[in-house]
C-alpha positions as CSV (number, residue, x, y, z in Angstrom):
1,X,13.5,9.9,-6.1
2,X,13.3,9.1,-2.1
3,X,13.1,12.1,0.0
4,X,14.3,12.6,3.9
5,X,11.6,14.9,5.4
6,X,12.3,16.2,9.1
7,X,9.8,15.4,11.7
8,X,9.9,18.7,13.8
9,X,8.3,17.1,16.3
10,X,9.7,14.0,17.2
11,X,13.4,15.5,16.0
12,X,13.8,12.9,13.5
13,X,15.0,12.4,10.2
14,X,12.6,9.7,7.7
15,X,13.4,8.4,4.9
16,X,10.1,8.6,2.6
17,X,10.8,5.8,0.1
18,X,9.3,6.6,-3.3
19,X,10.9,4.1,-4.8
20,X,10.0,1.2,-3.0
21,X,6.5,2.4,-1.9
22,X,4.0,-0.1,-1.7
23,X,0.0,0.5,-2.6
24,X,-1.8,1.6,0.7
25,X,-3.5,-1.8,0.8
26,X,-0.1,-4.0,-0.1
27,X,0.1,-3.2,4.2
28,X,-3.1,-5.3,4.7
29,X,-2.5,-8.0,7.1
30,X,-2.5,-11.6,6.0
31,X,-3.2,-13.7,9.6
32,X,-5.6,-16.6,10.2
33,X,-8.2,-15.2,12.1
34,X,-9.5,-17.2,15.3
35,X,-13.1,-17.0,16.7
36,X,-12.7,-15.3,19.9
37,X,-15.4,-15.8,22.8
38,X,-17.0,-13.3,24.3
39,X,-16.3,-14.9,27.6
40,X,-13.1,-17.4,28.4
41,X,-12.8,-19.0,31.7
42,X,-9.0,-19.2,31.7
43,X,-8.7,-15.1,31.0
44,X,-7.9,-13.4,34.5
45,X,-10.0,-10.4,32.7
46,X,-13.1,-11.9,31.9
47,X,-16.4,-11.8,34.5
48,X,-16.3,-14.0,37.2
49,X,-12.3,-14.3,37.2
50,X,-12.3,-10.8,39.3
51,X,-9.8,-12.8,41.6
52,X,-6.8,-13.3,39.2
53,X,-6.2,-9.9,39.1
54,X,-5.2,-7.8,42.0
55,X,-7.7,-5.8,44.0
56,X,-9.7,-3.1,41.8
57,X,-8.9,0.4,42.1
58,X,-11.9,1.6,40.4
59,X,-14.9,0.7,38.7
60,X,-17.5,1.4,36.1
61,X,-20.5,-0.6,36.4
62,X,-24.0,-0.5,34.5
63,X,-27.0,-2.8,35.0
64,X,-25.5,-4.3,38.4
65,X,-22.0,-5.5,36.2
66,X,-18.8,-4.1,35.6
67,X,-17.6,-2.2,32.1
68,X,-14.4,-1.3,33.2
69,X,-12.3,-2.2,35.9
70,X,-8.8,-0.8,37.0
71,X,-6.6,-3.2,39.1
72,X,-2.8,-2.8,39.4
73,X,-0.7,-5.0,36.7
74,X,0.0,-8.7,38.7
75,X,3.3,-8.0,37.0
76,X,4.0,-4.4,37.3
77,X,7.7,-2.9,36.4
78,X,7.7,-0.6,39.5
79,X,6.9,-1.0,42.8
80,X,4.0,0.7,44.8
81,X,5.4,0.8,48.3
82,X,8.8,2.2,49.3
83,X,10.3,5.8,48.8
84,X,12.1,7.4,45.6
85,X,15.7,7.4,46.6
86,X,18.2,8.4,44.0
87,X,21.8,7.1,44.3
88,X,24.9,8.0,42.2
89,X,28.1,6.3,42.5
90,X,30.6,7.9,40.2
91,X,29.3,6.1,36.7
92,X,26.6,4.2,38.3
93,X,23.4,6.3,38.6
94,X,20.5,4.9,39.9
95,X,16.8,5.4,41.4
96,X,14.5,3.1,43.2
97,X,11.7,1.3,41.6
98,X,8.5,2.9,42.5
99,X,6.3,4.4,40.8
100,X,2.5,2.9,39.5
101,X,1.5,0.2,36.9
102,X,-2.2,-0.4,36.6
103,X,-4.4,-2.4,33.7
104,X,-7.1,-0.9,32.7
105,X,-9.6,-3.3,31.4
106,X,-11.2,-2.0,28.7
107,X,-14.4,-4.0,28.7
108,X,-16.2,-7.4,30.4
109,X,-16.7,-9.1,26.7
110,X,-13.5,-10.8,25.7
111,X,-13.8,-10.5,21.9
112,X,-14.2,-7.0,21.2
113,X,-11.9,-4.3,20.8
114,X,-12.1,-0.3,20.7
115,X,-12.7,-0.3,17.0
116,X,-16.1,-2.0,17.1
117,X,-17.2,-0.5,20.4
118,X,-20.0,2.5,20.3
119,X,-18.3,5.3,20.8
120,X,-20.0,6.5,24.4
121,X,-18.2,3.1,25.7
122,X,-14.9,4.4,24.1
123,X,-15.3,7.6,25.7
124,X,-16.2,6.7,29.2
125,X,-12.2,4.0,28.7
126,X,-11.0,7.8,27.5
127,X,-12.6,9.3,31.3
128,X,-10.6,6.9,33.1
129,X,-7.1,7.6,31.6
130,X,-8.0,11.0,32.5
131,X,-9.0,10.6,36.3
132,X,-6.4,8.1,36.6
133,X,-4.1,10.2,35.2
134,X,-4.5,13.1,37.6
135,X,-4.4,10.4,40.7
136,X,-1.5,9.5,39.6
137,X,0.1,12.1,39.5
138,X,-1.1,13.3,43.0
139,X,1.8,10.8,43.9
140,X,4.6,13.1,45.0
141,X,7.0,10.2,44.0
142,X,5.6,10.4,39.9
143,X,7.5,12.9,37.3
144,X,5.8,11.1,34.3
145,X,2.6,9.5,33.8
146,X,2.0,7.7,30.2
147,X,-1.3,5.9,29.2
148,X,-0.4,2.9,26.2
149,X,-2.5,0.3,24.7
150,X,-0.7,-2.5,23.0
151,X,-3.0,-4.0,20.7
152,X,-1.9,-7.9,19.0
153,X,1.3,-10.1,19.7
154,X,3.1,-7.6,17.5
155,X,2.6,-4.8,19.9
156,X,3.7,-6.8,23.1
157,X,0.6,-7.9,24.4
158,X,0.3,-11.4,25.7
159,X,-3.4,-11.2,26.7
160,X,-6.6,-10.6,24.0
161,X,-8.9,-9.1,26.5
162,X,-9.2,-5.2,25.6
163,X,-6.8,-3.2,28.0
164,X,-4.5,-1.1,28.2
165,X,-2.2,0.4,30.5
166,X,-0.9,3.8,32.3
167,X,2.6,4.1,34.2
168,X,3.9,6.5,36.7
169,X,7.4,6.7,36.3
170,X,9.9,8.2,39.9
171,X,11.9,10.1,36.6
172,X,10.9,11.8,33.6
173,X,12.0,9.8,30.1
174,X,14.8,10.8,27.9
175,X,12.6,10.5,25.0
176,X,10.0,13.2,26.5
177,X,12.1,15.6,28.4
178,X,14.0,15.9,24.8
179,X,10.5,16.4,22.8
180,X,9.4,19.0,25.5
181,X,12.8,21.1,25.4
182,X,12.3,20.9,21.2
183,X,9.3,22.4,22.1
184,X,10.1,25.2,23.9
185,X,12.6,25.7,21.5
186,X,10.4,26.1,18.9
187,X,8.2,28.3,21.2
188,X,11.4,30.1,21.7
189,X,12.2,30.6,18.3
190,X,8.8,31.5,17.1
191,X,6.4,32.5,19.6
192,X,4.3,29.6,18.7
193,X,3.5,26.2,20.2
194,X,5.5,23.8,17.8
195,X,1.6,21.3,18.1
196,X,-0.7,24.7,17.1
197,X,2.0,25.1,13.9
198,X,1.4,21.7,12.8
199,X,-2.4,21.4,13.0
200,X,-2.5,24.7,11.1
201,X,-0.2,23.5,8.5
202,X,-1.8,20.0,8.2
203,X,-5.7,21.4,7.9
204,X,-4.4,24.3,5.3
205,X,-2.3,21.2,3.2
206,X,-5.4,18.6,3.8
207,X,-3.6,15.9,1.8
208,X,-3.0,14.1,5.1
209,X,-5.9,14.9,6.8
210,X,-8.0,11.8,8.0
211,X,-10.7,13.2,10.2
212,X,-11.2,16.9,11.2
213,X,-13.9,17.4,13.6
214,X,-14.9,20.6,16.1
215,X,-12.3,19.9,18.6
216,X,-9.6,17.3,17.0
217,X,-7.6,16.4,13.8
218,X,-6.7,13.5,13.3
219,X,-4.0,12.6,10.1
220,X,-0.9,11.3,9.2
221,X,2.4,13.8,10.1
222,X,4.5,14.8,6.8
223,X,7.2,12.7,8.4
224,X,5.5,9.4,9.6
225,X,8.3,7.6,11.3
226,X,6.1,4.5,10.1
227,X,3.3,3.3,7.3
228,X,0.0,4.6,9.1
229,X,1.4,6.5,12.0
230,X,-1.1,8.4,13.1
231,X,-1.9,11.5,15.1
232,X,-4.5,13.0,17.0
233,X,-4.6,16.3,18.4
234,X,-6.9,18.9,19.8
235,X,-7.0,22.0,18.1
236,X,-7.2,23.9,21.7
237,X,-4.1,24.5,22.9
238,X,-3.6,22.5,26.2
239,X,-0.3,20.8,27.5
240,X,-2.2,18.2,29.7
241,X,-4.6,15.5,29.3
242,X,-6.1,16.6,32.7
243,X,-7.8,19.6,30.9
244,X,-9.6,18.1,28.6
245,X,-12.9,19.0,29.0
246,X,-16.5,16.9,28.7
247,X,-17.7,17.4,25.0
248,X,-14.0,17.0,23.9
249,X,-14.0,13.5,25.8
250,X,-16.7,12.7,23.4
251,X,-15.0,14.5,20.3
252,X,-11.6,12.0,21.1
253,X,-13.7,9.3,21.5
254,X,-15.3,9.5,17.8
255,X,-12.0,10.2,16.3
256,X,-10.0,6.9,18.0
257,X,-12.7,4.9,17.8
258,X,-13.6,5.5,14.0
259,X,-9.8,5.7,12.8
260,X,-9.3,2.3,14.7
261,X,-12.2,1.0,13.1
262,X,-10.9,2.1,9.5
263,X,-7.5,0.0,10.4
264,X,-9.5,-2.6,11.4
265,X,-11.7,-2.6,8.3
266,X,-9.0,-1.5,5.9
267,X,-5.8,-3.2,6.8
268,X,-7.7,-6.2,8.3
269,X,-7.4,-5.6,12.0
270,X,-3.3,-4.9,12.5
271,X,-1.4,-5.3,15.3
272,X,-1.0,-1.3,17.0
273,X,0.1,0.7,19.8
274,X,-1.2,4.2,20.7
275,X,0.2,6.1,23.4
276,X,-1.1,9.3,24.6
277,X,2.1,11.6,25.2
278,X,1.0,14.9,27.9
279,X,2.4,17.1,29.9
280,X,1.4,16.5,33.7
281,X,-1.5,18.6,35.4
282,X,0.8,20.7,37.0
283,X,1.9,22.2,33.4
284,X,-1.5,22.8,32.9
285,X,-0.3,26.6,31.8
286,X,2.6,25.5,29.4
287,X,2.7,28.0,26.1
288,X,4.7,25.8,24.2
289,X,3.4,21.9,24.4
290,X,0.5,20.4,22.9
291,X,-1.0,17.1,24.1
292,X,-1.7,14.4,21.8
293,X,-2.3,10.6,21.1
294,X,0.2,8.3,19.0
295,X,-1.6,5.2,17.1
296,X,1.6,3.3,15.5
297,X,0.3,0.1,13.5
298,X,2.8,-2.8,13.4
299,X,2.5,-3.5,9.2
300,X,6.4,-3.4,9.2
301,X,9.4,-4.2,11.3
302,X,12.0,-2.4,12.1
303,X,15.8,-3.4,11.4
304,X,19.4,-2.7,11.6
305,X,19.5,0.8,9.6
306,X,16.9,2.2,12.1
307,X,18.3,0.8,15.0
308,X,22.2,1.6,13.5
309,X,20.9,5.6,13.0
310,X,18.4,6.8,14.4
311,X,16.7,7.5,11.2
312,X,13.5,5.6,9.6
313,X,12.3,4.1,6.3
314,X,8.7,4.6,5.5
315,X,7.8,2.8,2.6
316,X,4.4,4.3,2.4
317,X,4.0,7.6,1.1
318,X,1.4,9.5,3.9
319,X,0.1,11.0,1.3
320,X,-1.4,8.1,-0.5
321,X,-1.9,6.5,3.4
322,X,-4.2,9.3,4.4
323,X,-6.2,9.1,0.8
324,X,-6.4,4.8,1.8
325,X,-8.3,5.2,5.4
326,X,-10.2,8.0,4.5
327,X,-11.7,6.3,1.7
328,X,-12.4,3.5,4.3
329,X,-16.1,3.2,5.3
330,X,-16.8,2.2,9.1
């Protein structure tokens, strides 16, 4: 029989359905693969194209060439210049446009992709979320700042140069200020951050365990809103990116890279996103939040039932999900 488990996190109701679960590997992707080049002369990211993009913001170079290079987004959904000016109008509500959108370009090869990069390259992409992160948020017009990589056509992405992407927002999103008060109303509750619970609870159960290492778990949540949702947190409590420290940098860096690397190997390189969901610097203190990253593979769509409740359909059991990538050698 199906079950509906409760995501306490996330506040949402899934449908886990037994019935129609598929086998682990049933979600393996069936796409024609293309050769990719490691350099393309019409990609704006690739070396010597430095001049299609917007002027860098930062830089990490080795051996006289660039790894990684920030530049704002050519087509960024906010604007940098201007002031944050809210305006409401009896039903009309409204606030200007600024805020920051910057590309983070991942790498100068343009065939690669986190999950077959060594993992000190992975963790030097994870350093510059993290100092771009806290400059970001030295912009008094920022409340939110969210990191996102969009990985394949399925995600959204247009462009098959490794990036990804962080956003300053001028307001804080529905979606997180309603995750945060669940949080403190856990904290509330309990005395307990709602994040701490879970990772307690998951490494006791260890049936959905995927990788536990000295400072992160990473595993699939009872409720997984999706087939291989995935989440990886660090067991310290800390509400904010900003404080993650140097030897957790490299902790992260294993864990992301090598679960990446199972999806790639195991379900044949699926279209994802992950999204790294924190509290800002300023909240470095909070009791009740937790900090963690998101990875959502795209092996399913979603449809009118999700989009008509609310609620989701998992046809994979996590269970059996968590048992498939661990299995996976990388």
């Amino acid at each position: 029989m199906s079950e509906l488990r409760l995501n306490l996190i996330t506040r949402e109701w899934v449908i886990i359905a037994t019935e129609r679960a598929k086998r682990p590997d049933d979600f393996r992707q069936k796409k024609d693969h293309k050769f990719l080049p490691e350099h393309l002369n019409t990609c704006p990211f690739c070396t010597g194209n430095e001049t299609k993009t917007p002027s860098e913001i930062m830089t990490i170079a080795s051996d006289g060439s660039w790894k990684i290079r920030v530049t704002p987004n050519k087509f960024a959904a906010l604007n940098i210049d201007g002031e944050r000016t809210r305006i409401n109008e009896g039903l009309k509500h409204l606030v200007t446009g600024v805020g920051r959108h910057e590309v983070i370009i991942e790498s100068s090869l343009h065939n690669t992709t986190p999950a077959l990069m060594p993992n000190e390259d992975v963790a030097e992409i994870i350093n510059v979320y993290k100092k771009r992160f806290i400059d970001i948020y030295n912009d008094p017009r920022i409340e939110h700042v969210i990191i996102f990589k969009n990985h394949g056509e399925k995600a959204g992405t247009s462009l098959e140069h490794p990036h990804s992407q962080i956003v300053g927002t001028p307001v804080m999103p529905m979606q997180v200020r309603e995750r945060i008060d669940e949080a403190r109303r856990y904290f509330d509750n309990t005395g307990e951050c709602l994040m701490c619970s879970t990772v307690r609870a998951e490494l006791a159960e260890g049936r959905r365990i995927i990788l536990d290492t000295e400072h992160f778990v990473t595993f699939i949540p009872y409720a997984a809103l999706s087939p291989f949702h995935i989440w990886i947190f660090p067991k310290r409590h800390t509400s904010t990116l900003a404080a993650m420290q140097d030897d957790e940098t490299a902790d992260l860096a294993y864990n992301l890279k090598t679960v990446l690397a199972k999806l790639y190997h195991g379900l044949d390189n699926p279209d994802y996103n992950y999204v790294i969901r924190s509290e800002s610097p300023k909240e470095c203190g909070s009791e009740y939040f937790h900090w963690y990253l998101s990875i959502v593979p795209k092996v399913v769509q979603t449809a009118g039932f999700e989009l008509g409740s609310g609620m989701y359909i998992n046809s994979a059991l996590p269970e059996e999900s968590a048992e498939f990538l661990r299995k996976v050698k990388v």
